[in-house]
Structure formats: structure tokens, C-alpha cells
C-alpha positions in Angstrom: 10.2 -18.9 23.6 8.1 -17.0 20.7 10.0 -14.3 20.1 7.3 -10.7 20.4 8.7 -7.8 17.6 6.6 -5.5 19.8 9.2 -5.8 22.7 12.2 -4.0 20.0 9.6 -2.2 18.5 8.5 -0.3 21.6 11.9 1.2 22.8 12.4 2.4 19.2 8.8 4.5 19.2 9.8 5.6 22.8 13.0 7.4 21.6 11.4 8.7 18.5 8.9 10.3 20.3 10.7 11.9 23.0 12.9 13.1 20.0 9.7 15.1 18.6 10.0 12.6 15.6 6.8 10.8 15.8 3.7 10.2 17.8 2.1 6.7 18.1 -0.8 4.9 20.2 -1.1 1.5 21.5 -4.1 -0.5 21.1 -5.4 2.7 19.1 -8.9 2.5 18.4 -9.1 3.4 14.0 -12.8 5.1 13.8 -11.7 8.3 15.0 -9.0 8.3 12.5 -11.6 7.1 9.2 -13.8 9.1 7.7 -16.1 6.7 8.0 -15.8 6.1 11.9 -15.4 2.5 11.5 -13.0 0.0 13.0 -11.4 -1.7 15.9 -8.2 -1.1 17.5 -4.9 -1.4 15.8 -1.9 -3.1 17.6 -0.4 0.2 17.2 -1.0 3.8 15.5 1.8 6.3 14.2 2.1 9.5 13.8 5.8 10.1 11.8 6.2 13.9 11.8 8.8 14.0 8.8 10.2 11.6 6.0 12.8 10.5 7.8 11.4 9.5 10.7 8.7 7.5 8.3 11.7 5.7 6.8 13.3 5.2 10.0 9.5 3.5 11.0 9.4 1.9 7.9 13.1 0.4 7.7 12.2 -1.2 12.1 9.2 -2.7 11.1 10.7 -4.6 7.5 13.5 -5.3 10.0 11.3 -7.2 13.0 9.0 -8.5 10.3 5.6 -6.5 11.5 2.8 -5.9 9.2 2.0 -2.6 8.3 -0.3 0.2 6.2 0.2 3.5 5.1 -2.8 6.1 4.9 -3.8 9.4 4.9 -7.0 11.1 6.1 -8.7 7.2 5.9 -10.7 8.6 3.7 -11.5 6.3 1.6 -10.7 3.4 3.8 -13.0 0.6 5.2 -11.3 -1.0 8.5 -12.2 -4.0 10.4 -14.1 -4.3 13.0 -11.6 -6.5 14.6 -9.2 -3.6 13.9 -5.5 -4.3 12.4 -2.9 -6.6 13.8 0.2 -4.6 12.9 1.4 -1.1 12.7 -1.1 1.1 11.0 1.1 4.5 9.9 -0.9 7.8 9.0 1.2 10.6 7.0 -1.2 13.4 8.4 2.2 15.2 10.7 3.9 15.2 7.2 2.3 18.4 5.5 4.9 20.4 4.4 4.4 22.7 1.0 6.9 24.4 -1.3 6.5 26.7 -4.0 8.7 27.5 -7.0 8.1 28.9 -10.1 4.4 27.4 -11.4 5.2 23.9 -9.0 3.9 22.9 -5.7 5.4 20.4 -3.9 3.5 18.5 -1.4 4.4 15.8 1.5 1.8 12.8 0.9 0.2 13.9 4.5 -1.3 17.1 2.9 -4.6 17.6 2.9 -5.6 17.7 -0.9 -8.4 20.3 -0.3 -5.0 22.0 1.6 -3.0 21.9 -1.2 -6.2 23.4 -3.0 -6.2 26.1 -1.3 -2.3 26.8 -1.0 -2.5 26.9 -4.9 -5.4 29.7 -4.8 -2.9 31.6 -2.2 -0.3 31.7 -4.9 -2.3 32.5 -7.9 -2.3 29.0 -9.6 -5.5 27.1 -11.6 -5.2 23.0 -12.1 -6.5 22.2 -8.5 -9.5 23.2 -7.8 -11.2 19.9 -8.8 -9.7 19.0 -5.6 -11.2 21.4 -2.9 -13.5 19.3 -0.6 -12.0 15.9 -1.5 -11.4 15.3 1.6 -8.1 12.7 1.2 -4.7 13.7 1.1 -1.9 13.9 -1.4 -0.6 10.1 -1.4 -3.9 8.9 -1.1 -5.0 11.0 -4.2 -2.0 10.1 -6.2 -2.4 6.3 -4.9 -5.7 6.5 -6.8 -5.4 9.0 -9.3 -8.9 11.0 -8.0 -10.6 13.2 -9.5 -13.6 14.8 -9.4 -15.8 17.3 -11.7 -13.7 16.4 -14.7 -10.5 17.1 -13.0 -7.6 14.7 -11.7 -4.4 14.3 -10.3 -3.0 12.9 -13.9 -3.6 16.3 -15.1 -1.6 18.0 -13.0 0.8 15.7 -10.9 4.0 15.8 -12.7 6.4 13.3 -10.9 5.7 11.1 -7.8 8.2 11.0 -5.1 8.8 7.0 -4.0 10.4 4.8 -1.2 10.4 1.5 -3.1 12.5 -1.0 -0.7 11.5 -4.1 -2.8 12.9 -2.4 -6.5 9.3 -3.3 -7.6 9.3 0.0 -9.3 13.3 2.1 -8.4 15.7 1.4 -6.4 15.4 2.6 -2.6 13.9 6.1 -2.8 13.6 8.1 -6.3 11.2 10.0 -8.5 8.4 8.3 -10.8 8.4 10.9 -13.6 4.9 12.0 -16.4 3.9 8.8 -18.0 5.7 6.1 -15.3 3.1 7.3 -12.8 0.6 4.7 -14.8 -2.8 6.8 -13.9 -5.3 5.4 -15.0 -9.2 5.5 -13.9 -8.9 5.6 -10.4 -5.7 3.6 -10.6 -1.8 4.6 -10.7 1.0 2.1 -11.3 1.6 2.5 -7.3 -0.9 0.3 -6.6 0.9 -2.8 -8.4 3.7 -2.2 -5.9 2.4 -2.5 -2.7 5.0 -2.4 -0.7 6.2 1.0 -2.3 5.6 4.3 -0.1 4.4 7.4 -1.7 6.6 10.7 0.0 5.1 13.2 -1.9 3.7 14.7 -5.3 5.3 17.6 -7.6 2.2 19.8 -9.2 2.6 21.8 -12.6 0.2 24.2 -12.3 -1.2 27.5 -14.3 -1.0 31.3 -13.1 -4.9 32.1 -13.0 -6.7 34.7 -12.0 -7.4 34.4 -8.0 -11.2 35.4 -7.7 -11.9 33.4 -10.5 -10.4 30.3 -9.0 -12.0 31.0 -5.8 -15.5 31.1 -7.1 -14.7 27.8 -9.4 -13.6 26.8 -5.9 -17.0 27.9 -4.2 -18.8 26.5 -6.7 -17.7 23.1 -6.9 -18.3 22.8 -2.8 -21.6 24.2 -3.0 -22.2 21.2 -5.5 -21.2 18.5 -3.5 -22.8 20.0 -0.2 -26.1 19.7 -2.8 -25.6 16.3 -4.0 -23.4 14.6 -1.5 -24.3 13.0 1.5 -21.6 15.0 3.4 -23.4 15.2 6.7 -22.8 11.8 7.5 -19.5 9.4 7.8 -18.4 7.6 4.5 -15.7 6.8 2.5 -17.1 9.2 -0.4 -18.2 7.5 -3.7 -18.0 3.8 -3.4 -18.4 2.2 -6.1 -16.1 3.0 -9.7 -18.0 4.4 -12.6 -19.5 1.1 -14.5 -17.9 1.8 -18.4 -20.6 3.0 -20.2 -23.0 4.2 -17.1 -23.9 5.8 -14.3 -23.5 3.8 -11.3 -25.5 6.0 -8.1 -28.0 5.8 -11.4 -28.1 2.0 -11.9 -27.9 1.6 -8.0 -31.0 3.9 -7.9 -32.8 2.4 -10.7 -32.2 -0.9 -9.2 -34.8 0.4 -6.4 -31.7 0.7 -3.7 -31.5 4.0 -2.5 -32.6 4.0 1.2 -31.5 0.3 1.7 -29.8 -0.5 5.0 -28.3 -3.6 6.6 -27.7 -2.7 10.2 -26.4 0.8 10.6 -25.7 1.0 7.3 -27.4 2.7 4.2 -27.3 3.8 0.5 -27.9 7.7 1.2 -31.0 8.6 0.3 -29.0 11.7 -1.0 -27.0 10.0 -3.8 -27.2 6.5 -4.6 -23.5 6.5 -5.4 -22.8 6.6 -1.5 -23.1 4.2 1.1 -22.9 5.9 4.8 -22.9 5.0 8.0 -26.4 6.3 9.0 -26.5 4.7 12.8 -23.6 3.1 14.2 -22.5 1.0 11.3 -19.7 -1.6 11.8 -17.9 -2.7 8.9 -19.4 -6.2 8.3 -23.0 -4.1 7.7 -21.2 -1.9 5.1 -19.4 -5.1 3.3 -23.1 -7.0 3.3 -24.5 -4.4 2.1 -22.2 -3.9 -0.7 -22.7 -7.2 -1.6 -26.2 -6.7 -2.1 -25.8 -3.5 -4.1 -23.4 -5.4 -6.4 -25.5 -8.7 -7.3 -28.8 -6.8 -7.3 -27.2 -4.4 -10.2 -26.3 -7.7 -11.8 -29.4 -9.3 -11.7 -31.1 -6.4 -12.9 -29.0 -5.1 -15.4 -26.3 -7.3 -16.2 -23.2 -4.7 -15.0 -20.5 -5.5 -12.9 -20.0 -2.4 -10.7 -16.2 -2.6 -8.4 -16.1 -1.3 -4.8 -13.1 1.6 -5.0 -13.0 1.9 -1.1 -9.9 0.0 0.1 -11.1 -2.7 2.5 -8.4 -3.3 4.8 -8.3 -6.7 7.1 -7.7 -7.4 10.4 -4.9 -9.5 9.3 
């Protein structure tokens, strides 16, 4: 008989939750749990609420030999409509913060706009780029993002790292200034895919607090302006095309407004694709597709998707 991994993994998640270590959902539906509200169900959803009960997830599911992803807020995530055959993790229960001396710590489940805000509380400048991005600290150190001129390579000092298969350290260990590889939306992270961002250490600058809350107010205002923020997305999706500006070729290329199913180029800012009305994700990949070979025909510029399209399997 077919051995099932989900009859050893079940008792495991059982006892971890009634310890208060975790929280997890069979057959867990993914669109509440994306910021786009797209995708099917996942074998199973957990919750871990510290690191060690993430390792102790981690080290069960390498050991029965189950698939599994890591995310944050699914922010900037596209799942499948058939959902995810596997173990999908989210880090949101991890969102502890420490402060010492001009550093903030931060578990990779913290909300970045969180860790924003926790850095105005204590007088600090260096974060305010990231009020309103709505991901959290992994994710955002996963990608290096930025926003306004501001990113996490300015200001995220050393990267804390479970790395079971040595791609980058041995078993758990810091990733230190220039190691972290960031890069235009990129960090050296993503070459190691089966390493597990903990948490981030932040260098930051004493400021002057009303000053960094109205830098803070202003860059919101901004997006609530330009972005389309009223609707589910995974914010901007495509990377900036070297030399342009790609919501401007996408709206030169006579796109904005284009839908394919419940899916549609905001009408706001070109640079987004949303999920207008009821959008699965084979309409958002389609009409990605279409954005992509239309700004090739016209103009002659690759433009790459930086939303992570996860498969089913």
C-alpha cells in the first residue's frame, strides 16, 4: 500500500496546536489569505506561532517528504486556481519586534508597514519607504522592495536564515551587509529556495518623529492617488523595463482598461493588473501574456512579471 505522509503529518499538527504552537486548516481555501483573493484550496494551511514551532513544521515535512511554501501577507503572490498540493506555511503569528540602540529586529511575519510604524514609535528615519507596502518582513527582504526611492538594501543590515540544504550556511545562521545579494527586486535568497528567511536586523537613524510621520502621511496619500488600492492585487506587477517606464509603455501600448475575464489593467495605473470582478488566476496569467507580447510588438522591450506565480504542483 501507497504510503499517505498526511496520516504522520496530522498527529504532529494536532499536538502542536493543542500546545498553542501553531494553527493550521485542512483543505484551506488560499484567496482569503492573498491579497489578490485568488486561489483554490491548499492540502493544508499553517499558522506557526514562533520560530521554533516553524522549524519543528519545517524539519516533519523534509522528513515525510511533503511539498511546501513559505509566505507572508500573499501579497505579492499569484495562487492556482486548482490551489496547492502540499503544505502552504504563512509567518503572519510570527511578529515579534525588538529594539536596541538604533536596530530593530523583526520576525519575517511582521507586517512591513508594522515595522514602519514601530520605527516612528521609537524615533527612527530609514523606513518610511515602507508604510503601505503591504507585505511583510521576509517577503520584503526575499525581494529587496522598495518603493519611492527607498529599499530594504538600504537599511536591512543582516538576514537571519534556516538553510537545511547548506546552499547558503549551515543549518540556521546570519547572512551579514553585502552576502544578502540585493539587487533590483532580487536578494541572493531567491537562489536558495529551499532556504527560510526568520527575520531581518534594521540599522536605522534617530529622526525627528513629526517629521517622519508626515514623510509617512505623505507617501500613503500618494499611493491612495495613484494606486489602484481599492481593489485586490498583488501591487505592481511587472519589474521596471531598464531604461523605462513600464505602467507607461503598458499605457502607451493602448492597454489600460484591458480585461480578460475578471481581470483588468487598472484604469488607475497601468503598472497594476487587479482583479476587477471575480478574477481566477488563469484570467490574470492570460492577461499578462497579452500585456507582455503586445509591449514587444510595439516597442521591442521585454518587461518580467515580479509577482510569484505559485503552481498547484
Amino acid at each position: 500500500m501507497k504510503r499517505n505522509p498526511y496520516q504522520e503529518l496530522v498527529p504532529i499538527l494536532d499536538r502542536m496546536q493543542a500546545a498553542g504552537e501553531l494553527e493550521y486548516i485542512q483543505n484551506a481555501p488560499l484567496a482569503p489569505y492573498s491579497s489578490f483573493r485568488i486561489g483554490g484550496p491548499a492540502d493544508f494551511a499553517v499558522w506557526p506561532h514562533t520560530r521554533s514551532a516553524l522549524l519543528d513544521v519545517l524539519s516533519a515535512l523534509r522528513e515525510l517528504e511533503i511539498r511546501r511554501d513559505l509566505f507572508g501577507n500573499g501579497s505579492n503572490v499569484l495562487f492556482a486556481d486548482e490551489g496547492y498540493r502540499g503544505v502552504v506555511i504563512f509567518t503572519t503569528k510570527m511578529n515579534r519586534i525588538l529594539y536596541r540602540d538604533g536596530i530593530l529586529w523583526a520576525d519575517a511575519g511582521v507586517s512591513f508597514t508594522g515595522l514602519a510604524v514601530r520605527a516612528l514609535q521609537e524615533g527612527l528615519t530609514g523606513l518610511e519607504f515602507a508604510y503601505g507596502i503591504p507585505g511583510s518582513v521576509g517577503g520584503a527582504i526575499y525581494m529587496n522592495a522598495g518603493a519611492y526611492d527607498g529599499e530594504i538594501s538600504q537599511v536591512c543590515v543582516e538576514t537571519t536564515v534556516y538553510d537545511p540544504n547548506h546552499a547558503l550556511l549551515g543549518g540556521i545562521g546570519e547572512v551579514t551587509g553585502a552576502a544578502q545579494g540585493f539587487g533590483y527586486r532580487t536578494s541572493v535568497f531567491q537562489s536558495a529556495p529551499e532556504a527560510v528567511i526568520l527575520g531581518g536586523k534594521f540599522r536605522l537613524k534617530s529622526g525627528n518623529p513629526a517629521e517622519i510621520k508626515a514623510k509617512m502621511d505623505d507617501l500613503m496619500a500618494r499611493r491612495r492617488e495613484k494606486q489602484p488600492l481599492e481593489y485586490p492585487s498583488a501591487g505592481s506587477t511587472f519589474k521596471r523595463a531598464p531604461g523605462y517606464f513600464t505602467a507607461k509603455l503598458i499605457h502607451e501600448a493602448g492597454l489600460k482598461g484591458a480585461m480578460v475575464g475578471g481581470a483588468q489593467v487598472s484604469e488607475k495605473h497601468a503598472g497594476f493588473v487587479i482583479n476587477k470582478d471575480g478574477a481566477t488566476a488563469r484570467d490574470v496569467l492570460t492577461l499578462i501574456e497579452q500585456i507582455k507580447e503586445q509591449v514587444v510588438r510595439q516597442f521591442g522591450v521585454e518587461i518580467e512579471c515580479e509577482v510569484r506565480i505559485i503552481p498547484a504542483e
